[in-house]
Every structure is written in C-alpha cells, then in structure tokens.
Backbone as JSON Lines, residues from 0, in Angstrom:
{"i":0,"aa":"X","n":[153.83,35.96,162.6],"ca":[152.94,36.79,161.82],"c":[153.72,37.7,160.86]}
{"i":1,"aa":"X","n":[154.72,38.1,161.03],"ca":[155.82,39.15,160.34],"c":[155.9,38.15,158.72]}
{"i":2,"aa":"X","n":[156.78,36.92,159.3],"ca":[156.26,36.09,157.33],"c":[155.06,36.4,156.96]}
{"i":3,"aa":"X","n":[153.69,36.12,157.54],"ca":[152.49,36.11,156.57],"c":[152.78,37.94,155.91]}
{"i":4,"aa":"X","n":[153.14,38.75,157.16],"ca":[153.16,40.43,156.24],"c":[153.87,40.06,154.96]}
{"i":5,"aa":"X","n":[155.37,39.59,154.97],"ca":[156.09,39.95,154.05],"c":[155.77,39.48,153.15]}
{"i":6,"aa":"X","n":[154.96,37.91,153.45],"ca":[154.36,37.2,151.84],"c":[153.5,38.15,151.9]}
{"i":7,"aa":"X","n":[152.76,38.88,151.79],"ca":[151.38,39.78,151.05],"c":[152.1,40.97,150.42]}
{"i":8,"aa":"X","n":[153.41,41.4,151.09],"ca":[153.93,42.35,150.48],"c":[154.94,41.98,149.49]}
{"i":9,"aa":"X","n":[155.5,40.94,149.71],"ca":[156.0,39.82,148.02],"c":[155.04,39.83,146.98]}
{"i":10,"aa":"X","n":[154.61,39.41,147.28],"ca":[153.22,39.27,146.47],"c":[152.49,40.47,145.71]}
{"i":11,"aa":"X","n":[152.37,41.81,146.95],"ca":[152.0,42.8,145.97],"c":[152.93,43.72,145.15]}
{"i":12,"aa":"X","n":[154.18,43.57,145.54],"ca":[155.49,44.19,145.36],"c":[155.72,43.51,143.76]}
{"i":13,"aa":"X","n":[154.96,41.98,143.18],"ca":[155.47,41.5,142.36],"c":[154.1,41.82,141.38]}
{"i":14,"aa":"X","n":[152.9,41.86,141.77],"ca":[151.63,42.31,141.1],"c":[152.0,43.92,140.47]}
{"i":15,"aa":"X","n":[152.35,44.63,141.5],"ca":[152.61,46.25,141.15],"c":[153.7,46.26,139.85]}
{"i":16,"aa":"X","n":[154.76,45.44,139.97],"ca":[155.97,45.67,138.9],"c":[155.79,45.0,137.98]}
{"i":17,"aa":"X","n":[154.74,44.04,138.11],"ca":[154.36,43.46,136.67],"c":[153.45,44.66,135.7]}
{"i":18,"aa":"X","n":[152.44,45.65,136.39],"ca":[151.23,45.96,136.17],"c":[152.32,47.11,135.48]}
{"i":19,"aa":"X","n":[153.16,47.63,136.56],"ca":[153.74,48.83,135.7],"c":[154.54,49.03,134.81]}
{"i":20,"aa":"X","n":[155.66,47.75,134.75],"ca":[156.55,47.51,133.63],"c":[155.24,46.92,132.35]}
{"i":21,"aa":"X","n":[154.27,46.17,132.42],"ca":[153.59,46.45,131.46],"c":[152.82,47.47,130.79]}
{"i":22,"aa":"X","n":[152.45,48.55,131.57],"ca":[151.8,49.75,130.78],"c":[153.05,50.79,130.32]}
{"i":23,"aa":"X","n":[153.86,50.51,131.13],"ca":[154.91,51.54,130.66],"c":[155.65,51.58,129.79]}
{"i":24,"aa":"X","n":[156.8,52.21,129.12],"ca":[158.29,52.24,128.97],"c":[159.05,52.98,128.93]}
{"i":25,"aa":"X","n":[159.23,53.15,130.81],"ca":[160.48,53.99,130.92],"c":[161.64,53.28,131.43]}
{"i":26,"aa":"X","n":[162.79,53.3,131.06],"ca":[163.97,53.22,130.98],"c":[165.05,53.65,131.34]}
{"i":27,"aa":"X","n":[165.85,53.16,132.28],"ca":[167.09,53.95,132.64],"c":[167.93,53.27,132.3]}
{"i":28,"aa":"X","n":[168.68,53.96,131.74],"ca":[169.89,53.57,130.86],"c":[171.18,54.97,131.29]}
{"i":29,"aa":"X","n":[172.4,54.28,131.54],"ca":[173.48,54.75,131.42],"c":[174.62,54.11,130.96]}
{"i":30,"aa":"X","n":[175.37,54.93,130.01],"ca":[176.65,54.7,129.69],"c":[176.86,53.19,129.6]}
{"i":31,"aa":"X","n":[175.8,52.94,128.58],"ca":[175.9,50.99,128.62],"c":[175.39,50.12,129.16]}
{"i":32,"aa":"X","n":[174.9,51.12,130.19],"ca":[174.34,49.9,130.83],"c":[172.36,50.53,131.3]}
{"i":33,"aa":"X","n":[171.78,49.43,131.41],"ca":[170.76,48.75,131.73],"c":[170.16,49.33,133.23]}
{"i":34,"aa":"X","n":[169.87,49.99,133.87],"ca":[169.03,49.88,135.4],"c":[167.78,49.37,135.3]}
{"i":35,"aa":"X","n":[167.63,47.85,135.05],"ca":[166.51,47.71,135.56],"c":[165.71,47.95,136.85]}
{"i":36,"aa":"X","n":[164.49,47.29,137.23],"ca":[163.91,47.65,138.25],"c":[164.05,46.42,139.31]}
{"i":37,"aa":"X","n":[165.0,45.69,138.88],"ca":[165.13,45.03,139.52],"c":[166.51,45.13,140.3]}
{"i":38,"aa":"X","n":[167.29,45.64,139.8],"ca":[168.56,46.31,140.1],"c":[168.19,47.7,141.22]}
{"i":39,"aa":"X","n":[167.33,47.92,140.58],"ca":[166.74,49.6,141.85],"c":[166.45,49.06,142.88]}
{"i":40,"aa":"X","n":[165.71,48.02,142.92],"ca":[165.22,47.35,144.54],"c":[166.07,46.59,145.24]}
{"i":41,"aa":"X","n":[166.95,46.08,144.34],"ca":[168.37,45.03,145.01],"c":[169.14,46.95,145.45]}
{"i":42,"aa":"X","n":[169.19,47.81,145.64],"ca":[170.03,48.85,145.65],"c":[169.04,49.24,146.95]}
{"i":43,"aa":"X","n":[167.91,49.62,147.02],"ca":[167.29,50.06,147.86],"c":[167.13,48.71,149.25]}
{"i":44,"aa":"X","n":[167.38,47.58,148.8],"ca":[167.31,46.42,149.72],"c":[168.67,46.84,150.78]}
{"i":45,"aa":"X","n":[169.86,46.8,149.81],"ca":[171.47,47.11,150.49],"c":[171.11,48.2,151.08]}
{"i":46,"aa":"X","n":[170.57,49.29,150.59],"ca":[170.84,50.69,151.47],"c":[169.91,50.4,153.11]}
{"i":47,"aa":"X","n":[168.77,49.87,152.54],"ca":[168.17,49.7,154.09],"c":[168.81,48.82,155.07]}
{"i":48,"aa":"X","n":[169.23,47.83,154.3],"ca":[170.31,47.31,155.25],"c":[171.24,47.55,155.92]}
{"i":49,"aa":"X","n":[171.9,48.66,155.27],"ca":[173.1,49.51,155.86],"c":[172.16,49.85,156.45]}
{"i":50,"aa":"X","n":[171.35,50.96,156.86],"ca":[170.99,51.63,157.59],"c":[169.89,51.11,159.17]}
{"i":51,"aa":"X","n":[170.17,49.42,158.76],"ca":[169.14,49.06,159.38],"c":[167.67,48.87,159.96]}
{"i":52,"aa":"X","n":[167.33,49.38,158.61],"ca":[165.69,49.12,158.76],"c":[165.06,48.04,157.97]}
{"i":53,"aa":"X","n":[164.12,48.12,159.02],"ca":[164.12,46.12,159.06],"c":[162.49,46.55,159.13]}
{"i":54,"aa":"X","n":[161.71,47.31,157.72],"ca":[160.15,47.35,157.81],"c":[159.75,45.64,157.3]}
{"i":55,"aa":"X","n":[158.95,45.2,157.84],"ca":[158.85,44.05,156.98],"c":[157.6,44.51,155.66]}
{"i":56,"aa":"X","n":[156.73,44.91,155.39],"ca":[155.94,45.09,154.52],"c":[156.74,45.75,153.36]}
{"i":57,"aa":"X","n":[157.77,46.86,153.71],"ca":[158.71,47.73,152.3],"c":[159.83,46.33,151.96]}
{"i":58,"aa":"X","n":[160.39,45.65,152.89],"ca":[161.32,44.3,152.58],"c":[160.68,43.63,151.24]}
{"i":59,"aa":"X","n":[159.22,43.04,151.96],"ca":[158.43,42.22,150.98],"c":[158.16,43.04,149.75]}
{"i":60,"aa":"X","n":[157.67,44.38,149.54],"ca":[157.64,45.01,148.33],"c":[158.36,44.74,147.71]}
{"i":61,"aa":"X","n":[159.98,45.28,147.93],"ca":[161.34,45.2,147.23],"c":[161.9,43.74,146.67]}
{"i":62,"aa":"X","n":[161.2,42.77,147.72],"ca":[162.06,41.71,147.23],"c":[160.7,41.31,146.0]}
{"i":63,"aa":"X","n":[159.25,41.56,146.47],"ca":[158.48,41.31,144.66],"c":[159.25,42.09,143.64]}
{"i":64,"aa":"X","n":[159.05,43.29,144.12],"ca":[159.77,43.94,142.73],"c":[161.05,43.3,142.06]}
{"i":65,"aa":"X","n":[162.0,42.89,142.98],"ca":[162.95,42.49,142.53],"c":[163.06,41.03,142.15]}
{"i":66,"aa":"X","n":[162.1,40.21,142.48],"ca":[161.79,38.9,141.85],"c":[161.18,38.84,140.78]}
{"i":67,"aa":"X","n":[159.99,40.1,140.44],"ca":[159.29,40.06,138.93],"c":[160.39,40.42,138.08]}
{"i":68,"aa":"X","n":[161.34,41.09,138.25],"ca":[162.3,41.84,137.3],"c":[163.09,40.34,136.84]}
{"i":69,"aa":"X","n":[163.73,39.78,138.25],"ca":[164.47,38.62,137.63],"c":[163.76,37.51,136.32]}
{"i":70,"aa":"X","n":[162.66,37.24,136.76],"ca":[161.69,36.19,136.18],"c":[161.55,36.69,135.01]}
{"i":71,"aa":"X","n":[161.68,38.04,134.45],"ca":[161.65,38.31,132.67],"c":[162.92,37.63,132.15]}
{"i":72,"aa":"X","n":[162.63,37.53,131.04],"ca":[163.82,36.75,129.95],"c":[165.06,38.13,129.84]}
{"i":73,"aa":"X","n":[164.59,39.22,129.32],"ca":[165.91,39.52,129.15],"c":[165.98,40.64,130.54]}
{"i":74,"aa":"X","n":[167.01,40.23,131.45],"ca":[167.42,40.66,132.76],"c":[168.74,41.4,132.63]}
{"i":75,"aa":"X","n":[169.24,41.66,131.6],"ca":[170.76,41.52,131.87],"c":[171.51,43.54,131.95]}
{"i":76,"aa":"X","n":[172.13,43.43,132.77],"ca":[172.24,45.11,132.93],"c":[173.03,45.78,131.41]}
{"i":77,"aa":"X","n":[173.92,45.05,130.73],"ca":[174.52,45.53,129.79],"c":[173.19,45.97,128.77]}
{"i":78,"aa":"X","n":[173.66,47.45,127.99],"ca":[172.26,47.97,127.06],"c":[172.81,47.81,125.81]}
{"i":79,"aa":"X","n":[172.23,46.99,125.06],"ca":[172.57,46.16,123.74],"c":[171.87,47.09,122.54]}
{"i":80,"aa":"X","n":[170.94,48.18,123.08],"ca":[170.69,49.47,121.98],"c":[172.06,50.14,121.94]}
{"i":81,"aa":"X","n":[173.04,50.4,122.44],"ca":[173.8,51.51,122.62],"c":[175.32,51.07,121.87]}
C-alpha cells in the first residue's frame, strides 16, 4: 500500500509544480547559476535521507516536483541571463 501512497503523491507533487511554475516567475538565481525547483527537491530528497526520514507521501511530492522540473526543455543550472 506505501507504492499506491507515493504514486498519488508523485502525481500530486508533479500537478502542484506544474500549476505553480506556470502562474509564477520566481527565480533563484546565484552567481551563475540557475536553482531550479527541481534542484530544491533533489536537495531536500538528500537531506531527508541523511537524516533518515523515510515519509512516503513528502518522498512522492519531491520526487513529482522533481520529475516536472526535469521534463521542461530548458533544465540546465548554468544562468545564461547573467
């Protein structure tokens, strides 16, 4: 039963970061480089890992978020305004 959680939370983790990277545009940018939001959730994935928490519903969020981010065309952390 823990897979069916994490697919619903894949799933909404990838609905939410579509919905908000489309109404939005905010941006983090440093010194060249790019933080996407897909980079924030691959960061928040490692830290829970270190720390060992193993929620499955926040897992499945993070890894949508971080799968809608990959699936855009331009992904790349270097910031090509700067």
């Amino acid at each position: 039963m823990e897979f069916a959680i994490y697919s619903i939370g894949l799933l909404v983790g990838y609905v939410i970061a579509r919905f908000v990277t489309e109404q939005t545009k905010i941006h983090i940018r440093v010194k060249g480089l790019w933080l996407h939001h897909w980079i924030l959730a691959s960061l928040l994935m490692t830290a829970l890992f270190l720390f060992e928490i193993f929620n499955t519903e926040v897992w499945g969020l993070l890894t949508g978020v971080a799968l809608e981010g990959l699936s855009r065309k331009n992904w790349s952390i270097r910031d090509r305004k700067q």
